[in-house]
C-alpha positions as CSV (number, residue, x, y, z in Angstrom):
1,X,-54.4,5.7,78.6
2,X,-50.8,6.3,79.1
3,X,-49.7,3.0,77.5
4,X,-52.2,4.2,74.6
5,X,-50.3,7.4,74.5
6,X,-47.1,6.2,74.8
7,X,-47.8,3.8,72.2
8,X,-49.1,6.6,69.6
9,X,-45.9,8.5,70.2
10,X,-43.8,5.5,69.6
11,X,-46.0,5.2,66.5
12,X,-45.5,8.6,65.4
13,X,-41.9,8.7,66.1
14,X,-41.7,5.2,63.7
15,X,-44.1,7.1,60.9
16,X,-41.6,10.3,61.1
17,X,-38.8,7.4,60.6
18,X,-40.6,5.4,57.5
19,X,-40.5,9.1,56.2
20,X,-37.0,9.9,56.7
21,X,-36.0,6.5,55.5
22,X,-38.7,7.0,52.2
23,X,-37.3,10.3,51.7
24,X,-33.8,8.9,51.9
25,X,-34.9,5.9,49.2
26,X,-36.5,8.2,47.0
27,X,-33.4,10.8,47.0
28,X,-31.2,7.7,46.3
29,X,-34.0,6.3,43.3
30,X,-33.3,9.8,42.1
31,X,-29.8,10.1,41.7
32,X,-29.6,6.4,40.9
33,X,-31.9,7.8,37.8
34,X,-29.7,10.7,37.3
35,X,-26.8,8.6,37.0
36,X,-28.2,6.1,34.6
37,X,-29.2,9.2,32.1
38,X,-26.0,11.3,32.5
39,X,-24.4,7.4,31.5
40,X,-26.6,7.2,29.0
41,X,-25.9,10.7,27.8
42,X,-22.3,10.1,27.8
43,X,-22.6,7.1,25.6
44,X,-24.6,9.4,22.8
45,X,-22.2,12.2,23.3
46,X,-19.2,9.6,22.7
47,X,-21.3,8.5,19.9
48,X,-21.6,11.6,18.5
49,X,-18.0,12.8,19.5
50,X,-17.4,9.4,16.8
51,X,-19.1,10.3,14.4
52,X,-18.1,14.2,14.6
53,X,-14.4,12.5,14.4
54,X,-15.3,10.7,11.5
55,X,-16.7,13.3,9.4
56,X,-13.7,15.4,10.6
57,X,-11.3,13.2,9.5
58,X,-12.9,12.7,6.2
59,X,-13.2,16.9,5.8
60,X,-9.3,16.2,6.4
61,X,-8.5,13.6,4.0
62,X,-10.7,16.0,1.6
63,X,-8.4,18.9,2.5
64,X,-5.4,17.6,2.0
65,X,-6.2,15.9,-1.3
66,X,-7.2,19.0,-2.1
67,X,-3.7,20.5,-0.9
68,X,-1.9,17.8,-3.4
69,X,-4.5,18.5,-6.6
70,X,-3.6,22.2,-6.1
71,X,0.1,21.2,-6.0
72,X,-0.4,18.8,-9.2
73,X,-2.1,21.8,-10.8
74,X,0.5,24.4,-9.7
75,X,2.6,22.2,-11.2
76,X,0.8,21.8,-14.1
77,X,1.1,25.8,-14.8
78,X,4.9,25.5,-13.8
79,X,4.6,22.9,-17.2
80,X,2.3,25.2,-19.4
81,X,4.6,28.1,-18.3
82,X,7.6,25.7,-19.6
83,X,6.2,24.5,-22.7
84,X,4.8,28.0,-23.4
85,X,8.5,29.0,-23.3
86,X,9.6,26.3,-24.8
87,X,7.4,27.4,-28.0
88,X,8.6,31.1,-28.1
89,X,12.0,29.4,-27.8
90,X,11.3,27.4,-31.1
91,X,9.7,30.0,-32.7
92,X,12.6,32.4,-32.0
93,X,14.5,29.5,-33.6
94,X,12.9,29.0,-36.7
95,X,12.7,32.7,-37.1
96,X,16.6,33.2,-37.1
97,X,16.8,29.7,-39.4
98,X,14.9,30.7,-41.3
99,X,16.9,34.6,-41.4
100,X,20.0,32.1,-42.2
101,X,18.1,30.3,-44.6
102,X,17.4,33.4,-46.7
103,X,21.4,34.9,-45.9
104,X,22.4,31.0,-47.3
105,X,20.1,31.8,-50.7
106,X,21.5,35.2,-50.8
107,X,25.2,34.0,-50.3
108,X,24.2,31.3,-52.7
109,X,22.9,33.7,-55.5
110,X,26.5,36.1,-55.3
111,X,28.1,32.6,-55.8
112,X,26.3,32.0,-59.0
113,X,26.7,35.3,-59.9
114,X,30.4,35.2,-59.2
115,X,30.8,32.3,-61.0
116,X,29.1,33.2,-63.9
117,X,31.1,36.6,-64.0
118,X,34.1,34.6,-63.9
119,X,32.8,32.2,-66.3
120,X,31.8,35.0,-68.9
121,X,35.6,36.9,-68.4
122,X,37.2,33.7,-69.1
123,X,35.3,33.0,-72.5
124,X,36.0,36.9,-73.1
125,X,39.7,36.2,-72.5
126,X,39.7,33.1,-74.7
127,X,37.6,35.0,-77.2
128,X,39.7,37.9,-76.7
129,X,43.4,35.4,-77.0
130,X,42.0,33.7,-80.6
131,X,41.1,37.1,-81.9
132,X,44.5,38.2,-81.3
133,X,45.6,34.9,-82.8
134,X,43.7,35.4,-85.7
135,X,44.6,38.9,-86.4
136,X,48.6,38.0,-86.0
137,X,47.9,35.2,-88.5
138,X,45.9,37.6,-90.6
139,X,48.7,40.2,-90.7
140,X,51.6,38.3,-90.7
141,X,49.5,36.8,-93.6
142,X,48.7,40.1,-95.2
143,X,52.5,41.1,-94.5
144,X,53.8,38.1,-96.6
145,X,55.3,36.6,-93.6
146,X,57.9,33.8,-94.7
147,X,55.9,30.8,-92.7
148,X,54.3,28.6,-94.5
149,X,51.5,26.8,-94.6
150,X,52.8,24.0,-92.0
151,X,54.3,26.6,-89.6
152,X,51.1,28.2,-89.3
153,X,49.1,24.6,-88.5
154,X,52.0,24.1,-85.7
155,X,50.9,27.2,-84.3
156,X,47.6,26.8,-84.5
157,X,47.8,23.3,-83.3
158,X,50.1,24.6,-80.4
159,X,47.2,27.5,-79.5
160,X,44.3,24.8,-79.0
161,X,46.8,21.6,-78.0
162,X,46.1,20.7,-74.4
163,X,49.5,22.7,-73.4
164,X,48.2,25.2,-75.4
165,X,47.0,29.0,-73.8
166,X,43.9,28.0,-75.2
167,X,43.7,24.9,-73.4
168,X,44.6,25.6,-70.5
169,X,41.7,28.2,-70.0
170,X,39.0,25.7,-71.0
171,X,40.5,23.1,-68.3
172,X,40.6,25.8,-65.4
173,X,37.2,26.4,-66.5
174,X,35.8,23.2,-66.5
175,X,37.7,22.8,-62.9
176,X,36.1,25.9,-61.4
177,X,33.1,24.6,-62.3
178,X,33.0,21.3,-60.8
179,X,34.5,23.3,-57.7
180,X,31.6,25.3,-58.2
181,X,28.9,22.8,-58.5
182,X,30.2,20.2,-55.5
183,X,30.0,23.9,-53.5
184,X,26.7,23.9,-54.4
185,X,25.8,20.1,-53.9
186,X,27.1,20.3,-50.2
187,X,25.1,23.3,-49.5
188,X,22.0,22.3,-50.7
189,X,22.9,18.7,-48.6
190,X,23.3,21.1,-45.7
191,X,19.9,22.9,-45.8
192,X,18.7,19.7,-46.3
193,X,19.3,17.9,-43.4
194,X,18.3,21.2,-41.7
195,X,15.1,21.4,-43.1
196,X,14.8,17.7,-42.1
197,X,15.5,18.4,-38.5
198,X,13.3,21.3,-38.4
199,X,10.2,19.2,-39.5
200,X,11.1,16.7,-36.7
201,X,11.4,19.8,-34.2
202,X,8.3,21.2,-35.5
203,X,6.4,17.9,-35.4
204,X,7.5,16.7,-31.8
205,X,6.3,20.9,-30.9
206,X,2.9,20.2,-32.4
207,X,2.5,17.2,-30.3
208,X,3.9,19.0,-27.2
209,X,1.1,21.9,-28.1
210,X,-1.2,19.1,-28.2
211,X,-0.7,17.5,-25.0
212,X,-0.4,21.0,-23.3
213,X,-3.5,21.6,-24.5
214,X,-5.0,18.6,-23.9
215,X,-3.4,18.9,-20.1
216,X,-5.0,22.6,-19.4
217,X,-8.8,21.3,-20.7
218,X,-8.2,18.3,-17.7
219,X,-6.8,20.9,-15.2
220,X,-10.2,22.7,-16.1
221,X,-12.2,19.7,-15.0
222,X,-10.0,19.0,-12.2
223,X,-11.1,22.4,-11.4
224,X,-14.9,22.0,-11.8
225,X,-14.4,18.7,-9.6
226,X,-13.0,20.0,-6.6
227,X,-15.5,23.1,-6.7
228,X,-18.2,20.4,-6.6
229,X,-16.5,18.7,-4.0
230,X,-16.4,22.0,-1.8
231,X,-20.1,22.7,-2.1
232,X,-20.2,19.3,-1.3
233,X,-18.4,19.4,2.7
234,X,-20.3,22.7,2.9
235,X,-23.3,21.1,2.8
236,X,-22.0,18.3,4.6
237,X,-20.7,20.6,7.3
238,X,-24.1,22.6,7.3
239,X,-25.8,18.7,7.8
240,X,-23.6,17.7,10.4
241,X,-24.2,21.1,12.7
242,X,-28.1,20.9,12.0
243,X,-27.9,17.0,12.9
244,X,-25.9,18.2,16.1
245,X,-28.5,20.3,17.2
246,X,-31.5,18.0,16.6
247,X,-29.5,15.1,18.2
248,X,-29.0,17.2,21.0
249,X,-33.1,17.9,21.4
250,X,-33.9,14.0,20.9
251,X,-31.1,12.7,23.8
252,X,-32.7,15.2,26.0
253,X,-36.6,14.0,25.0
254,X,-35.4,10.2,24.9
255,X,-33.8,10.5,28.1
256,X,-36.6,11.9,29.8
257,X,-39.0,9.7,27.4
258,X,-37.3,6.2,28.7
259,X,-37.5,7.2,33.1
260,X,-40.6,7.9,32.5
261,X,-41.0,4.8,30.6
262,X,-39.1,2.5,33.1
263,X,-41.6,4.0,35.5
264,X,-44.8,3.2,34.2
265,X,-43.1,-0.5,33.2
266,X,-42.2,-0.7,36.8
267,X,-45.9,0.2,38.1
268,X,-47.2,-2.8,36.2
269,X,-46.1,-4.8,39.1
270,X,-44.6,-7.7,37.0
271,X,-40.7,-6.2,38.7
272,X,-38.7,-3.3,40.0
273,X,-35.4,-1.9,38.9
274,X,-32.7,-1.4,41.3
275,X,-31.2,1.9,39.9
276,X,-28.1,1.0,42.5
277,X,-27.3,-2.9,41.0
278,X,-29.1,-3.0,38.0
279,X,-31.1,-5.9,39.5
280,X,-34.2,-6.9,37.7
281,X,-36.4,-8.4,40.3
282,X,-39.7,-10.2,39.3
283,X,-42.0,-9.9,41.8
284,X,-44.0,-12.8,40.7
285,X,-41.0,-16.2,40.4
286,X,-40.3,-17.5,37.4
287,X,-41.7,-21.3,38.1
288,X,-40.8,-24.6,36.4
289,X,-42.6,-28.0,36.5
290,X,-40.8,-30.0,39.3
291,X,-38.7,-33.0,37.9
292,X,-38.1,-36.2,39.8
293,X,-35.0,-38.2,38.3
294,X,-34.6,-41.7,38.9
295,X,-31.0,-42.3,41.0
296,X,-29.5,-42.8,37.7
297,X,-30.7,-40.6,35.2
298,X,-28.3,-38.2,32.8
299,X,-30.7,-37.1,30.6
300,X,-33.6,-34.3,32.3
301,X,-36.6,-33.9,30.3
302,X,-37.7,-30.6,28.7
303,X,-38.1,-28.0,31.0
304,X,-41.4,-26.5,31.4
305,X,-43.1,-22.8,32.9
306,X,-45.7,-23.0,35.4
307,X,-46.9,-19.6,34.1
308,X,-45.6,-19.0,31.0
309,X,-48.0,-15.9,30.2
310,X,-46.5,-13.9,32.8
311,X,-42.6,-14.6,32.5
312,X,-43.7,-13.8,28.2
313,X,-45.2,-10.4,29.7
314,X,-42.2,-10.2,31.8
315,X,-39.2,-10.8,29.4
316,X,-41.5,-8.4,27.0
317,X,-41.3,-5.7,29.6
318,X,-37.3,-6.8,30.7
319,X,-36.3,-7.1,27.2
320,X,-38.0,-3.2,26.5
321,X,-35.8,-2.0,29.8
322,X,-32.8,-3.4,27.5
323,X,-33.7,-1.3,24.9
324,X,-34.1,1.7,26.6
325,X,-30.6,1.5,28.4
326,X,-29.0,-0.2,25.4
327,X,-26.9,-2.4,28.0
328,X,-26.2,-6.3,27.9
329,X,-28.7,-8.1,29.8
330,X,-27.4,-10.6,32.5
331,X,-29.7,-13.8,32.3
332,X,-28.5,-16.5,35.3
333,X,-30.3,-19.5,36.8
334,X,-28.8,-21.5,39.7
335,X,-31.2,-24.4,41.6
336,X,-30.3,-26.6,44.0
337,X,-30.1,-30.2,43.4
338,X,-32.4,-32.3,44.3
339,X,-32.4,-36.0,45.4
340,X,-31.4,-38.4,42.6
341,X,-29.9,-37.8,39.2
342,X,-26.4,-37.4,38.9
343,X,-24.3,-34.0,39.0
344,X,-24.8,-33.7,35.5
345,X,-28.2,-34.6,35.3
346,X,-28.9,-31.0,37.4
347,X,-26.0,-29.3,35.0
348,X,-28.1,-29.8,32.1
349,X,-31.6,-29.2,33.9
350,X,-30.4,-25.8,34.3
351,X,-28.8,-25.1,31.2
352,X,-31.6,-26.2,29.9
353,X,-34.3,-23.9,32.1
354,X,-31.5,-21.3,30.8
355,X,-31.8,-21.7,27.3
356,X,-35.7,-22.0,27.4
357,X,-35.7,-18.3,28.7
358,X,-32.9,-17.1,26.6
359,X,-35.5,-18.0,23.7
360,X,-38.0,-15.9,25.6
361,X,-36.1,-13.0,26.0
362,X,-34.9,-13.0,22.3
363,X,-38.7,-13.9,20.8
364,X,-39.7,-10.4,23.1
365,X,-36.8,-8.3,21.2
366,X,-33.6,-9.0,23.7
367,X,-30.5,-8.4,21.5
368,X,-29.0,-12.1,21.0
369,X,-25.7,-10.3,20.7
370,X,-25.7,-8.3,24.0
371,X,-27.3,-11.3,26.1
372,X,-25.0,-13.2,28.8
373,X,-26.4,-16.5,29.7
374,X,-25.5,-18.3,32.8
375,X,-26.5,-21.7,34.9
376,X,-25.3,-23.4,37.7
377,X,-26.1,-25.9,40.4
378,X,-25.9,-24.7,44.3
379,X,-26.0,-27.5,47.2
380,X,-28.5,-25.2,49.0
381,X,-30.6,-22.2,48.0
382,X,-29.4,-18.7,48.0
383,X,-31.2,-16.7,46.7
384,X,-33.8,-16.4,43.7
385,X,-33.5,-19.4,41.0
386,X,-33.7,-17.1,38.0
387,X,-31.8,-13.7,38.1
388,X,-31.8,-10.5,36.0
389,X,-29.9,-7.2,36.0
390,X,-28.8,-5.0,33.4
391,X,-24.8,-3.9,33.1
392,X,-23.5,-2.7,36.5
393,X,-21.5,-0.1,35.1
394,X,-24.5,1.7,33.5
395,X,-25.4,2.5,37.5
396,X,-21.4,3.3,38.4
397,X,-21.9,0.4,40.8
398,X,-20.5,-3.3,40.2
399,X,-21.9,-5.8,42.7
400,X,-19.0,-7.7,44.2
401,X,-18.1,-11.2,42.5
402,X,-19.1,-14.2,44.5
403,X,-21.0,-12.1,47.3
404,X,-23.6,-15.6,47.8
405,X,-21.8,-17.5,49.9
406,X,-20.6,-21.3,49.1
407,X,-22.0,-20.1,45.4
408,X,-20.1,-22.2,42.8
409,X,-19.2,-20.7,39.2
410,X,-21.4,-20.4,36.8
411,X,-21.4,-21.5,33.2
412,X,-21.7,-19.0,30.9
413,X,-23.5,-20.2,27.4
């Protein structure tokens, strides 16, 4: 009786210990479950920190184009303001033209009118000079003068010779009158170059009104644009904090979504998860088809599964885990030579079990791209011949390199 009772306390004492040490296990499973979701938290939140960056920086580039259109369209006004000026300026000009145009016609008229004035008191004076001459030849005729006939035609012929006074007033005449008339040529040259230059001026003004108005109807549209574009950001923006909040919902849901997944995976029996390593242990082996080479073989045949139904269910069920961590998958197989073959009869045996269950795992959804593929041949065994484990850094713990010992390096594939 007292070896019976001292043998129930011992038993009691080792059940109170098996508690401690499943209470420990589970406490570690826990935070070891905790760490995996606040990693995979922290990868959404950098993905959305991205994406938030992103749509940022394109809300920036948007701004400060938006900065250099209103600078182009202050600049634009500067221009309008210009060629609005520009046109008073003109029309200011053509104004006081056309004021000198109408003092030119004046000044031009009192010319004529002066010329004509002196034009009619030169014919009076002529008029005036033969009807003195006429009434001297009449009297001195009527008197009886002594002249005679040809002293009378020598007068006359000396009163309307070219020396004569007579003369003399026709030529100045005829000179003011070509002064007079080149006078007027020159002027009316004048005012018409400058009527010339004010059509060019007024043309190259209509095309300037043109192009100024053609410029404010595409700073208008310019205008329309960017008030699209605003609505446009705003609603981005108002997109971007709804999609924040909802993104915020579904990493808490699919966080506790995939534990709960990897649980039930795990109660399947086909493995467990080591939340510490990121080892994927099968708890049935992965078995091939034993091979005996002949002493000189270089070539191994196919390799084949002993029960390929359950490694299918179990790269389904491994290649799901994959999914729900999105981590690389770590796929290595290492056997130990056997008697025979040559050293690279086993090398190929293994890459070739290797590449049988990299098509497995990709045919059950495994990311090609995020699979690592190893082989390897050992001198004696050391473990499992096919290995598992999801990214070490996902569970903040990388297993040490080489910890097997006398294990050679792998080939990766």
């Amino acid at each position: 009786l007292a070896a019976l009772r001292s043998s129930l306390s011992s038993l009691e004492r080792r059940s109170d210990e098996l508690a401690e040490v499943k209470k420990g296990f589970a406490q570690a499973v826990e935070q070891a479950a905790e760490k995996a979701a606040a990693k995979v938290v922290e990868a959404w939140s950098q993905s959305v920190r991205e994406q938030s960056s992103t749509l940022k920086n394109h809300a920036e580039e948007q701004n400060l184009q938006w900065c250099a259109n209103s600078i182009s369209w202050m600049r634009l006004h500067e221009r309008m303001d210009r060629v609005h000026t520009t046109l008073a300026q003109v029309e200011e000009t053509v104004k006081r033209q056309g004021d000198e145009v109408a003092g030119l016609s004046v000044a031009s008229n009192e010319a004529t009118e002066r010329s004509r004035a002196h034009l009619e008191a030169a014919a009076e004076r002529i008029e005036r000079a033969s009807l003195s001459s006429s009434q001297s030849l009449a009297r001195e005729a009527r008197e009886g003068v002594s002249a005679d006939i040809q002293s009378l035609g020598g007068r006359v012929d000396d009163l309307f010779s070219e020396g004569g006074r007579a003369g003399r007033l026709f030529a100045d005449v005829s000179l003011t009158i070509q002064q007079l008339q080149k006078t007027a040529d020159q002027v009316a040259q004048e005012w018409k170059d400058k009527a010339d230059n004010l059509g060019t001026e007024l043309a190259t003004l209509q095309e300037v009104a043109e192009l100024a108005r053609a410029t404010q109807v595409s700073l208008e549209e310019t205008q329309k644009e960017a008030s699209v574009l605003r609505c446009k950001v705003n609603d981005l923006s108002s997109d971007l904090a709804l999609n924040s909040t909802k993104l915020e919902v579904a990493k808490s849901s699919t966080m506790n979504q995939g534990l709960r997944r990897v649980r039930e995976l795990e109660a399947k029996g086909l493995f467990s998860l080591d939340r510490i390593s990121g080892e994927i242990a099968p708890r049935a082996p992965i078995a091939f088809a034993d091979v005996k080479p002949a002493p000189k073989d270089e070539n191994p045949p196919e390799p084949v599964l002993t029960n390929a139904e359950v490694v299918d269910q179990l790269c389904a069920e491994v290649a799901e885990i994959a999914r729900i961590f999105d981590a690389p998958l770590v796929l290595e197989v290492l056997l130990v030579a056997g008697k025979g073959g040559t050293p690279a009869y086993w090398d190929q045996l293994a890459a070739g079990r290797a590449a049988l269950l990299r098509g497995r795992l990709e045919a059950a959804g495994a990311a090609g791209a995020r699979l690592e593929v190893k082989s390897g041949v050992l001198k004696k065994a050391a473990g499992p011949e096919v290995a598992l484990r999801l990214d070490p850094t996902l569970f903040r713990m990388a297993p040490a390199a080489g910890a097997a010992a006398g294990k050679p390096a792998t080939k990766k594939k």
